[in-house]
GUGU-645869 format. One line per field, with one value per residue (C-alpha): residue in one letter; x, y, z negated. Coordinates in nm, 4 decimals, padded with zeros to 6 digits. Each point is the difference from the previous one (the first is absolute). Example, Ala and Ser with C-alpha at 12.3 -4.5 7.8 and 13.67 -1.06 7.14 Angstrom:
BEGIN
residu <- c(A, S)
east <- c(01.2300, 00.1370)
north <- c(-00.4500, 00.3440)
up <- c(-00.7800, 00.0660)
END
This chain:
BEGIN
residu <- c(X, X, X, X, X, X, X, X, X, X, X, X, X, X, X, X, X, X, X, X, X, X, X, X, X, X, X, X, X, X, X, X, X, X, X, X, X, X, X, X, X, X, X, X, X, X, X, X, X, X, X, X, X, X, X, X, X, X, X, X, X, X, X, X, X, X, X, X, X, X, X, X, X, X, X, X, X, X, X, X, X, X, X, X, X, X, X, X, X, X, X, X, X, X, X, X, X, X, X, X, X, X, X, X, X, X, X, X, X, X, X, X, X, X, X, X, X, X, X, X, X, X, X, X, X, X, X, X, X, X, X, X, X, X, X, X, X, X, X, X, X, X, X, X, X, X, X, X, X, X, X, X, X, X, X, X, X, X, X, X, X, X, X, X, X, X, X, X, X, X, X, X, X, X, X, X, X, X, X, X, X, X, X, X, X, X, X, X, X, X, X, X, X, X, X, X, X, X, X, X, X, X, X, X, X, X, X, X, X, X, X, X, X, X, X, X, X, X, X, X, X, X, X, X, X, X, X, X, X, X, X, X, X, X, X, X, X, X, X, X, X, X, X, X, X, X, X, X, X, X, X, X, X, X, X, X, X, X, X, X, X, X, X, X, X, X, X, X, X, X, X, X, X, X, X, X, X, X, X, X, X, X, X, X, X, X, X, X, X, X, X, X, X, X, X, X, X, X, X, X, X, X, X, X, X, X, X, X, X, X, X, X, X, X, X, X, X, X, X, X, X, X, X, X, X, X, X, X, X, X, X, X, X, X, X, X, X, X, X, X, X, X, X, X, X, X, X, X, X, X, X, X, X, X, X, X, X, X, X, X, X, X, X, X, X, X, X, X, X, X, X, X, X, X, X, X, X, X, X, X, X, X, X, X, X, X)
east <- c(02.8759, -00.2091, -00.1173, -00.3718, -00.2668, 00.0652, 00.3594, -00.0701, -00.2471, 00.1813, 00.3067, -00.2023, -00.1469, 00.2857, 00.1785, -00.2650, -00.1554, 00.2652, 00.3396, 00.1576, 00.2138, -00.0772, 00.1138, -00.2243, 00.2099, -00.1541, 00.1485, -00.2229, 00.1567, -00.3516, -00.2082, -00.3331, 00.0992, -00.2683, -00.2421, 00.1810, -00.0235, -00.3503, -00.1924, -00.1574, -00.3100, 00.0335, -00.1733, -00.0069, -00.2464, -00.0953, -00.1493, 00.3240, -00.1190, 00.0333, 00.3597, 00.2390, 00.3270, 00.0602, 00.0105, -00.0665, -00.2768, -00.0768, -00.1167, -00.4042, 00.0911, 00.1086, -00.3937, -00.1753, 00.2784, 00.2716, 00.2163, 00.3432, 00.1839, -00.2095, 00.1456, 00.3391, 00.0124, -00.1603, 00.2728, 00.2992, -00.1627, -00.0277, 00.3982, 00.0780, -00.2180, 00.0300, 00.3438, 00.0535, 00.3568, 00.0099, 00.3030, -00.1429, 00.2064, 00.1210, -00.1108, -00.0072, 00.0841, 00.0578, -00.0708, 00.1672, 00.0272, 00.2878, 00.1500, -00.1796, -00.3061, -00.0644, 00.2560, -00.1281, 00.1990, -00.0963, 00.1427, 00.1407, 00.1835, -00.0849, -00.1915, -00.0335, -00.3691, -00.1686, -00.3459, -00.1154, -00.3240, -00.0842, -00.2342, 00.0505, -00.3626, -00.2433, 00.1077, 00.3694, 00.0372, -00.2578, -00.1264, -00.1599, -00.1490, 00.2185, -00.2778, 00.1109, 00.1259, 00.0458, 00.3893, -00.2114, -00.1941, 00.0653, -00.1812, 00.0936, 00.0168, -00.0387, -00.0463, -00.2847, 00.3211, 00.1670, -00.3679, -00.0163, -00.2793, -00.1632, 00.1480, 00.2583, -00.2786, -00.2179, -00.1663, 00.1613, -00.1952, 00.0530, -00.0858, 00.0181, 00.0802, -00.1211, -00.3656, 00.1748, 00.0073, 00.3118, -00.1462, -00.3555, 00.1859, 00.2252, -00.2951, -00.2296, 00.3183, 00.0701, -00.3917, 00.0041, 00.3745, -00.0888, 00.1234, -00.1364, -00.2033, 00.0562, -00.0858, -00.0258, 00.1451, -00.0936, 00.0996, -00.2163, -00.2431, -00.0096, -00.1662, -00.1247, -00.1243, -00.0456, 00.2890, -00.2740, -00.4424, -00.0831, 00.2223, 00.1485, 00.3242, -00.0398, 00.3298, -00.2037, -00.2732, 00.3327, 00.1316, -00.3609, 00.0241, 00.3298, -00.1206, -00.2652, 00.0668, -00.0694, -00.2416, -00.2651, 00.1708, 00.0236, -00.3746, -00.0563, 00.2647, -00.1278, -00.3696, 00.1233, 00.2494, -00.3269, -00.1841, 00.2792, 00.1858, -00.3028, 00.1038, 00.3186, 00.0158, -00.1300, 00.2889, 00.2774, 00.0244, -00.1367, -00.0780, 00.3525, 00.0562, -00.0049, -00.1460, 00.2079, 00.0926, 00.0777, 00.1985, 00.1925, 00.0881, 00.0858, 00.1699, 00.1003, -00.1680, -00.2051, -00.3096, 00.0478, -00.1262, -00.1993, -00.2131, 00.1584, 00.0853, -00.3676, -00.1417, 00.3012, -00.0949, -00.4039, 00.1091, 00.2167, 00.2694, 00.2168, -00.1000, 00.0452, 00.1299, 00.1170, 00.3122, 00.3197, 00.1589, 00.2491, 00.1668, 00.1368, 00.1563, -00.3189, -00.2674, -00.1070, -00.1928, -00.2379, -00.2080, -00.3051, 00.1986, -00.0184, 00.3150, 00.0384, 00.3161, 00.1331, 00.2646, 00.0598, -00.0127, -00.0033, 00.0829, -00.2009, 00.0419, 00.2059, 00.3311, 00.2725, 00.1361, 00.2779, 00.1650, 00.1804, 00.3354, 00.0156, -00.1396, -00.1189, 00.2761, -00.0923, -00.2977, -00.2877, -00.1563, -00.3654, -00.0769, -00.0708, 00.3162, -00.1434, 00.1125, -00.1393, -00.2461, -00.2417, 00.0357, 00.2148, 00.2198, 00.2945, 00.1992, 00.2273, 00.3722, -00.0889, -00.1570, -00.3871, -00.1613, -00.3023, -00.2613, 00.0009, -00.3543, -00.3256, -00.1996, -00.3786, 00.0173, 00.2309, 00.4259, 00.0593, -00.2450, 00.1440, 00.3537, -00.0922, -00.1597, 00.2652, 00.3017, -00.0983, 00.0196, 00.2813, 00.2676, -00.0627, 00.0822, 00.2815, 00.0543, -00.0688, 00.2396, 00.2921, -00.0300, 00.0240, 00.3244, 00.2372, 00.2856, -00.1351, 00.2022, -00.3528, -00.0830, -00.2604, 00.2088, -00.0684, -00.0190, 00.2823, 00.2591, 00.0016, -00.1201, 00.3044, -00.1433, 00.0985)
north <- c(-01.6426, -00.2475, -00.0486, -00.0790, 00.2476, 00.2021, 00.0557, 00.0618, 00.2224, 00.2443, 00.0053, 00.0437, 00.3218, 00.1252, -00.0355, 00.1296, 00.2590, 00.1289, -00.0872, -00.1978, -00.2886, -00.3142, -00.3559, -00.2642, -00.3051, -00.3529, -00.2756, -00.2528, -00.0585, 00.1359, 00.3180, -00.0392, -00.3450, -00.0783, 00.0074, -00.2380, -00.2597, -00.0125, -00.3209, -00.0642, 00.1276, 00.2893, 00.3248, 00.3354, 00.1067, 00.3184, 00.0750, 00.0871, 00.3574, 00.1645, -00.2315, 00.1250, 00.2156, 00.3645, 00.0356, -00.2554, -00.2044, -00.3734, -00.1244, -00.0729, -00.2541, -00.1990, 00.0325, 00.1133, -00.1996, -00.0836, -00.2771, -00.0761, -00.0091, 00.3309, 00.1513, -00.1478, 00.1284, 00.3678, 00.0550, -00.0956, 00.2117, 00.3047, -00.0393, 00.0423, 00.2740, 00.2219, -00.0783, -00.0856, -00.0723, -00.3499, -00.1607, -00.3950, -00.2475, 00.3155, -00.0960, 00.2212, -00.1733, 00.3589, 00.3468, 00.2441, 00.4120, 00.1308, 00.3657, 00.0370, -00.1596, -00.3888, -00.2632, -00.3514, -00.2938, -00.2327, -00.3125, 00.1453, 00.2760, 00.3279, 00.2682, 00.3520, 00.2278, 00.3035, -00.1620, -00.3745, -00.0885, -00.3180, -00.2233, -00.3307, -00.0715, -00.2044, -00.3739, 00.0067, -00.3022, -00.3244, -00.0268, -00.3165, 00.0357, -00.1837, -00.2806, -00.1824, -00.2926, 00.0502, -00.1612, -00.3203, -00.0228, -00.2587, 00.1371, 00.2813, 00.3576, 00.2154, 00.3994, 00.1566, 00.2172, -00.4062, -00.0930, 00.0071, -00.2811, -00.2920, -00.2668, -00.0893, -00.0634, -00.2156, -00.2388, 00.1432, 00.1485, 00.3392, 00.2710, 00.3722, 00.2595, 00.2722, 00.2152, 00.2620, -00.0091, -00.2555, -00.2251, 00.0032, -00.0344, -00.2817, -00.1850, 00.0139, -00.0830, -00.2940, -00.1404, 00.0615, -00.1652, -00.3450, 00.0090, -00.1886, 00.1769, 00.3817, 00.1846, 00.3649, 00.1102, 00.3599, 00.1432, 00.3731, -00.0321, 00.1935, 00.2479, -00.1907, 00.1489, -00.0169, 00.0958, 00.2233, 00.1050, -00.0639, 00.1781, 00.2431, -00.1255, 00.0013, 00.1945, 00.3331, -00.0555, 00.0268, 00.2888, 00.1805, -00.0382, 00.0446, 00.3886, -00.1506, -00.0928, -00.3404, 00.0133, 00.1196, -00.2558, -00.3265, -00.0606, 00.0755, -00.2648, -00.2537, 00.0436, -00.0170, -00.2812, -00.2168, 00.0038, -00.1171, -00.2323, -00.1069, -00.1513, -00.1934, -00.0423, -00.3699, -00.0364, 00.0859, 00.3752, 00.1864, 00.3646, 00.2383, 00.1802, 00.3720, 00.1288, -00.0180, 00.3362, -00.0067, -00.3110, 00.0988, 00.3725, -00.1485, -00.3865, 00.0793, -00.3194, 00.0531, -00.1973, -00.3685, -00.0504, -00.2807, -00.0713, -00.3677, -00.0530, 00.0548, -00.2585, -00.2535, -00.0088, -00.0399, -00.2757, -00.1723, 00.0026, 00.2489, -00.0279, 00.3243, -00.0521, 00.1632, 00.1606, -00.2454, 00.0567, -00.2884, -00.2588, -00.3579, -00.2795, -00.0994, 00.2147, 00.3841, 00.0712, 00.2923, 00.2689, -00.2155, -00.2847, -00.1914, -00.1439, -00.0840, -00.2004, 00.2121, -00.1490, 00.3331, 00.3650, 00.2643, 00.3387, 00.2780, 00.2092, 00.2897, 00.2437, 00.1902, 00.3130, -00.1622, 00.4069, -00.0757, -00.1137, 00.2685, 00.3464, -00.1435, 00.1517, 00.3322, 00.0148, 00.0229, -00.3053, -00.0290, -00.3276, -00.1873, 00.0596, 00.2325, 00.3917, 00.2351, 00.2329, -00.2385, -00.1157, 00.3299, 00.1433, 00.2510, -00.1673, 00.3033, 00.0841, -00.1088, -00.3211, -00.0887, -00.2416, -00.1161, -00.3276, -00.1313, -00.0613, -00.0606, 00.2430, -00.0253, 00.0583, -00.2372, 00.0206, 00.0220, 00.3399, 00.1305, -00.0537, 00.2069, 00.2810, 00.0003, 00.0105, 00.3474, 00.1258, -00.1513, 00.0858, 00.3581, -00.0583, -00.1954, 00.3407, 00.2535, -00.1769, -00.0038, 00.3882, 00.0607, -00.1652, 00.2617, -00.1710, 00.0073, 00.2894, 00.2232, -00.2435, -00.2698, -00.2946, -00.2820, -00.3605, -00.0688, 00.1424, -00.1896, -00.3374, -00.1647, -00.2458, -00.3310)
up <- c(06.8954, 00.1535, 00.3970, -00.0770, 00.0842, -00.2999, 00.1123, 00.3207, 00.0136, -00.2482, 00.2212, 00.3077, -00.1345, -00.1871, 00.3994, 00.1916, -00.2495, -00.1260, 00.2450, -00.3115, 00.0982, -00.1929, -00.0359, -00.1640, -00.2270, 00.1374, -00.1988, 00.2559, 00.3452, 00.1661, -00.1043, -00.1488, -00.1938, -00.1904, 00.2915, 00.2086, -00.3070, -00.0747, 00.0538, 00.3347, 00.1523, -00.2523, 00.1083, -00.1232, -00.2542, 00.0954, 00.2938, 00.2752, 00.1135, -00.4010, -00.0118, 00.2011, -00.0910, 00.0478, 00.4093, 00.1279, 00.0367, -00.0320, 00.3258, 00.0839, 00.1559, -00.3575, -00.0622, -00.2915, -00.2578, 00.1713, -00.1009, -00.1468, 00.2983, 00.1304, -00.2637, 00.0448, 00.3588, -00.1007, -00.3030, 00.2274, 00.2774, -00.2615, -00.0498, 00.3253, 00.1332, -00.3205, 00.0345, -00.3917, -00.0637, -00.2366, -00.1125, -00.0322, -00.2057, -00.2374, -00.3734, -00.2617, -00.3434, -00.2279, -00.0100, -00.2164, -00.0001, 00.1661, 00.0326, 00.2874, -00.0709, 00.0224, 00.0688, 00.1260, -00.0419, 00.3081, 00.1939, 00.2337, -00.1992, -00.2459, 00.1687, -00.1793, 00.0891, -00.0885, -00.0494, -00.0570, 00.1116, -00.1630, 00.2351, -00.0758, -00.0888, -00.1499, 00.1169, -00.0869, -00.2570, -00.0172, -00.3370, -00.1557, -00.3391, -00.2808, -00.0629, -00.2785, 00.0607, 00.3599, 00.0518, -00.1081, 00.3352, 00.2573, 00.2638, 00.2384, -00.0794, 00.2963, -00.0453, 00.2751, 00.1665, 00.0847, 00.1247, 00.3857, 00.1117, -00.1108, 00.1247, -00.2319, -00.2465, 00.2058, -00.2612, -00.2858, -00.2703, -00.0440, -00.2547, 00.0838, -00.2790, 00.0520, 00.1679, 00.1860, 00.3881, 00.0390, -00.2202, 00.2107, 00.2957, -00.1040, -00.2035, 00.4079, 00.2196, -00.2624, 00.0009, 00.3664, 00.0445, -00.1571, -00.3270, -00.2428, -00.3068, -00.0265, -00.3137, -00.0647, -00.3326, -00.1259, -00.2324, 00.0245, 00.2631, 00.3085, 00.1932, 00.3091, 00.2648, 00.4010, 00.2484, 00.1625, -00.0676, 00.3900, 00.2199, -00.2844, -00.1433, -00.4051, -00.0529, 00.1774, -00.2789, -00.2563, 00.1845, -00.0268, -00.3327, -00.0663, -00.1782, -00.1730, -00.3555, -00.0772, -00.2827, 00.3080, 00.2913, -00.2177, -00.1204, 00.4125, 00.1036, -00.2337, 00.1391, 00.3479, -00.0364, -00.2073, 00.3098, 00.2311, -00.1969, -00.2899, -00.2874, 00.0151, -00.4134, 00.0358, 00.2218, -00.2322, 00.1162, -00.3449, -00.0059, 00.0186, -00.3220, 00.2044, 00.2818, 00.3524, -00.0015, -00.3672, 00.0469, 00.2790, -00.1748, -00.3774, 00.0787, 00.3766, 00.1267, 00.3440, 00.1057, 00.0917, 00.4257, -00.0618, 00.3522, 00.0097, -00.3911, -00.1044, 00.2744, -00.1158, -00.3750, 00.1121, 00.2027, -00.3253, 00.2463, -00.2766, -00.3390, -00.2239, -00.3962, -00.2544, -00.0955, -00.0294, -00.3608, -00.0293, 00.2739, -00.1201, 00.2647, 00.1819, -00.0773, -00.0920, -00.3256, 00.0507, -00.1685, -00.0356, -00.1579, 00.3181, 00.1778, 00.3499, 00.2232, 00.2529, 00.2280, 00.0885, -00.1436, 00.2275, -00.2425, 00.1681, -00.2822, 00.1329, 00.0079, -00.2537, 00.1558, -00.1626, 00.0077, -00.3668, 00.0720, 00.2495, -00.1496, -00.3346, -00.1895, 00.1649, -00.2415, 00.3169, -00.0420, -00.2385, -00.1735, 00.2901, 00.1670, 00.2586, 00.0824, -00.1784, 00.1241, 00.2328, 00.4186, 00.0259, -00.2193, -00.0655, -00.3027, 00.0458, 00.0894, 00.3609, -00.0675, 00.1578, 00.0518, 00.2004, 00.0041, -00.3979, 00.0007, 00.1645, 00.0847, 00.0370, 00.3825, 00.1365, -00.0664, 00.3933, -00.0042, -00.3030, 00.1256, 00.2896, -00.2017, -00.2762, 00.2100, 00.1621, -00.3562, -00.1302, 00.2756, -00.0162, -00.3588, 00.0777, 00.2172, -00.2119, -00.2523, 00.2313, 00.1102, -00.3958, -00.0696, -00.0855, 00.1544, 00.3718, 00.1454, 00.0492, 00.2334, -00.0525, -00.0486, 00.2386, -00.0785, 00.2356, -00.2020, -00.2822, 00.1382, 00.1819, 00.2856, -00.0839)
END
């Protein structure tokens, strides 16, 4: 379930690895969805040569981060020459056990299957944090996955929720665009750090250390980072409660890319503030006890998996509505699933590494059955093409 990278790259292997037919659920109209909706002059955060899929790689041509629409034109590329079978437009609104393993209730009909490989991912559902008194505002609400460019908010004053890399993006295209005032508001402050140290891409550093237990990493990182980035404190950017390797392994949050961010706020052209607690019909109240007047909020605070009205009743979720068991997963009875979480090396590599893996579980699992005839049962006979 799912045509993002996740989805693809499992049913790429499990074809190609191990001659299992697939098909991959799209409810979108277009694979890779959530790619083709991010904001403009987005680029890819890891370095393109560590981010490509299982077989096939991302062109050197798209440069060292290639952009949204390299990405675009690389994921519908990967469909057609791994030949990945995707049924767009086919949404699946239940999932339930059946005699013969998993039934899926869809738009476009039910369709019975061995094995469920849940891939759905990370960006599923906006989600805006219930600010008290937040139906009161007057001014416009926009979530970071509606954001595409600036120039709807030309001369508008605009505050930014949120210090992850959306929300530095948004807050420089929206001081660059001509908007009015744009503030910052952060709630736990980042990790910043440079896109690349001279010609090596930061994301190798990560990958270096990716063995390296953080207790011995951090109190490097934090040296290093001092003497490219100094102090920023005085700018609104305090000290982060953990280390970046700490942070990254115990709250999932990666480093904030801050080459253009950090020369913004120097400049006064962003300014950073505190955490928003409350919202009333003009302004914002904030940690510090300070208010400001936003005619615009731009809500770059995240995603829900929102997975509970689908397999929450199946008793695989934890407490934050994501599957059990990390970015990969066998839930059991047939069910996996693959990218619920960030890993400390980039999700694109990970995907890539954990999809190997996981289809020769997804393999192993389906030779097992008792009910396959001494054959290994193949994907094709239980999925009926749609």
């Amino acid at each position: 379930m799912g045509a993002g990278p996740s989805g693809l790259a499992v049913a790429r292997e499990l074809e190609h690895r191990h001659g299992i037919s697939t098909l991959v659920l799209e409810k979108a109209a277009e694979p890779a969805v959530s790619w083709r909706t991010r904001y403009d002059n987005f680029r890819l955060n890891t370095n393109g040569f560590l981010s490509h899929l299982p077989g096939q790689r991302i062109p050197l041509t798209t440069g060292r981060w290639p952009t949204k629409e390299d990405m675009v034109r690389y994921f519908d590329s990967y469909v057609r020459r791994q030949n990945i079978a995707v049924a767009l437009g086919c949404e699946v609104t239940g999932i339930d056990r059946g005699p013969q393993g998993w039934r899926l209730t869809t738009s476009t009909g039910d369709i019975c299957a061995s094995t469920v490989v849940l891939a759905t991912g990370r960006y599923r559902t906006p989600a805006v944090p219930p600010w008290p008194g937040l139906s009161r505002f007057t001014g416009e609400l926009v979530h970071s996955g509606d954001y595409r460019n600036a120039w709807p908010f030309q001369g508008r004053n605009v505050l930014v929720v949120g210090a992850g890399n959306s929300a530095a993006d948004i807050a420089v295209q929206l001081a660059d665009g001509g908007a009015g005032t744009v503030w910052m508001a952060v709630r736990t402050p980042p990790h910043l750090v440079r896109r690349a140290i001279g010609p090596i891409p930061s994301d190798l550093f990560l990958e270096l250390f990716a063995r390296v237990p953080a207790r011995v990493v951090d109190p490097v990182v934090a040296r290093l980072n001092h003497l490219l980035l100094a102090d920023l404190s005085t700018y609104g950017f305090l000290r982060p409660p953990l280390g970046m390797k700490a942070t990254v392994e115990q709250r999932g949050r990666i480093p904030t890319l801050a080459d253009e961010l950090i020369p913004a706020v120097r400049a006064g052209r962003i300014e950073v503030l505190t955490a928003v607690t409350a919202v009333d019909a003009g302004r914002v109240m904030l940690a510090d006890g300070s208010t400001v007047a936003p005619d615009v909020i731009v809500a770059a605070t995240g995603f829900s998996t929102d997975l509970d009205g689908l397999v929450g009743h199946l008793g695989v979720l934890d407490k934050h509505g994501n599957p059990r068991g990390g970015f990969t997963a066998d839930l059991g009875d047939g069910m996996f699933t693959i990218g619920y979480g960030i890993p400390p090396n980039g999700p694109l590599r990970a995907i890539r590494l954990a999809a190997t893996p996981l289809a020769g579980a997804v393999a192993t699992y389906l030779s097992m059955r008792k009910d396959c005839d001494d054959r290994t049962l193949r994907a094709a006979d239980v999925f009926p093409r749609l």
